[in-house]
C-alpha positions as CSV (number, residue, x, y, z in Angstrom):
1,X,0.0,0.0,0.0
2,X,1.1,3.3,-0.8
3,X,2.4,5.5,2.2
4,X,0.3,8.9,3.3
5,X,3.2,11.4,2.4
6,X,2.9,14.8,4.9
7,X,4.2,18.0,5.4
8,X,5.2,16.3,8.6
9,X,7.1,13.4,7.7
10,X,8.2,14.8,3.7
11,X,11.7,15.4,5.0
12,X,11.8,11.8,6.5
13,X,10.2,9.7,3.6
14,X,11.2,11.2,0.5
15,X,13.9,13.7,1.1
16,X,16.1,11.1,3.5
17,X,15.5,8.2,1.2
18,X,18.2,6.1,0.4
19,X,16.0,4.3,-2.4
20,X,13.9,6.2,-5.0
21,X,11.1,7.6,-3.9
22,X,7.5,7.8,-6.2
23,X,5.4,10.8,-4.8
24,X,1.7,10.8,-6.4
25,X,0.3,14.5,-5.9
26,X,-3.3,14.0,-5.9
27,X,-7.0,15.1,-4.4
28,X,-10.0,13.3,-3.8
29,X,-12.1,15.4,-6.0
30,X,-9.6,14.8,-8.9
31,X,-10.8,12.2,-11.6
32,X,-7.7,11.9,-13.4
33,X,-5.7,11.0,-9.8
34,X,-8.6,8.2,-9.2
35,X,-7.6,6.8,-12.4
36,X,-3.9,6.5,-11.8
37,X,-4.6,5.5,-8.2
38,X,-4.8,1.9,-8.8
39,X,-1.5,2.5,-10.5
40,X,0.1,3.6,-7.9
41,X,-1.2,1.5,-5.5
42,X,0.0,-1.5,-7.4
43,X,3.6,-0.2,-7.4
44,X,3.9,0.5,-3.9
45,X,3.3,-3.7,-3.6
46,X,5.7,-4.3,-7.2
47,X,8.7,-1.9,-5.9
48,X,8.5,-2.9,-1.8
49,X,12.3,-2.9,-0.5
50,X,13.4,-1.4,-3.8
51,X,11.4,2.1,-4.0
52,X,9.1,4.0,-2.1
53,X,5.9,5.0,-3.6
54,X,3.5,7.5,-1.5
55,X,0.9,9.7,-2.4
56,X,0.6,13.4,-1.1
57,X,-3.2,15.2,-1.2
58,X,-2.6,18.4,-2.1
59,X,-5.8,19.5,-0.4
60,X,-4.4,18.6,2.7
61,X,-0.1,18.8,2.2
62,X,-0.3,22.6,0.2
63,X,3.3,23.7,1.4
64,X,4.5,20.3,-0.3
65,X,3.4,21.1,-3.7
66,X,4.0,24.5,-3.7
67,X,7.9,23.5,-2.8
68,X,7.9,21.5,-5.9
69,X,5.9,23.7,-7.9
70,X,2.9,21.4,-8.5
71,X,0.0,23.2,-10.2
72,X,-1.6,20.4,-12.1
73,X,-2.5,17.3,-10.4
74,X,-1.9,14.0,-10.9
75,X,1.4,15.2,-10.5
76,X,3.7,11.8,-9.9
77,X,7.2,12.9,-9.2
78,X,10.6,10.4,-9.1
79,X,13.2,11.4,-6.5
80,X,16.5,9.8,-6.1
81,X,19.0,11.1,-3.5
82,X,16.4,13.8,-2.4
83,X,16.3,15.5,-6.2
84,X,13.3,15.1,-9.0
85,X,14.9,12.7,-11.2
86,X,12.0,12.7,-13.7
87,X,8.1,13.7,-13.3
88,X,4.4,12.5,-15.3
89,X,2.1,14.8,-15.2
90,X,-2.0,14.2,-16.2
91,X,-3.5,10.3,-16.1
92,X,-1.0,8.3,-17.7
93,X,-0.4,4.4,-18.3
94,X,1.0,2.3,-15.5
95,X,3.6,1.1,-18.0
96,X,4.5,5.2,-18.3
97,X,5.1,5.4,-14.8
98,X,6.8,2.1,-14.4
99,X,9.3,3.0,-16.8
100,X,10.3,5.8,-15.3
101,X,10.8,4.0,-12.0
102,X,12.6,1.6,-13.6
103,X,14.9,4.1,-15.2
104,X,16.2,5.8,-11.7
105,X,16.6,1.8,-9.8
């Protein structure tokens, strides 16, 4: 299961990661992010002891996505050694984001 990602504990989870870190920026008013959801969810069980995949709501996390200078949501971002390595933006394929995991393992 994905983790909750939060102001609080951003530092800790993504920032402080020694693996790669999958943040999905989303809202539970959002119908794109309910279609990559699954997605996401599915990686968090794929990638467990090799990456960590987490979702922030924006609704909820604002300070977050202002610091990465989200503005469109589903954002999914793909930080390695605390910088964005690469980022999908909109509803995209599973195999989309996977590859881009892939790419920064």
């Amino acid at each position: 299961m994905a983790l909750e990602i939060t102001e609080a504990n951003f530092e800790e989870l993504v920032m402080n990661s020694d693996k790669p870190v999958v943040v999905d920026f989303w809202a539970e008013w959002c119908g794109p992010c309910r279609m990559i959801g699954p997605a996401i969810e599915e990686m968090a069980g794929e990638y467990d002891g090799r990456a960590v995949v987490g979702k922030v709501n924006v609704d909820h996390n604002p300070a977050v996505a202002a610091q990465f200078g989200v503005r469109n949501i589903p954002t999914v971002l793909f930080i390695k050694g605390g910088q964005v390595a690469d980022k999908s933006v909109g509803a995209v394929p599973k195999a989309q984001l996977t590859q881009k995991l892939d790419a920064i393992l």
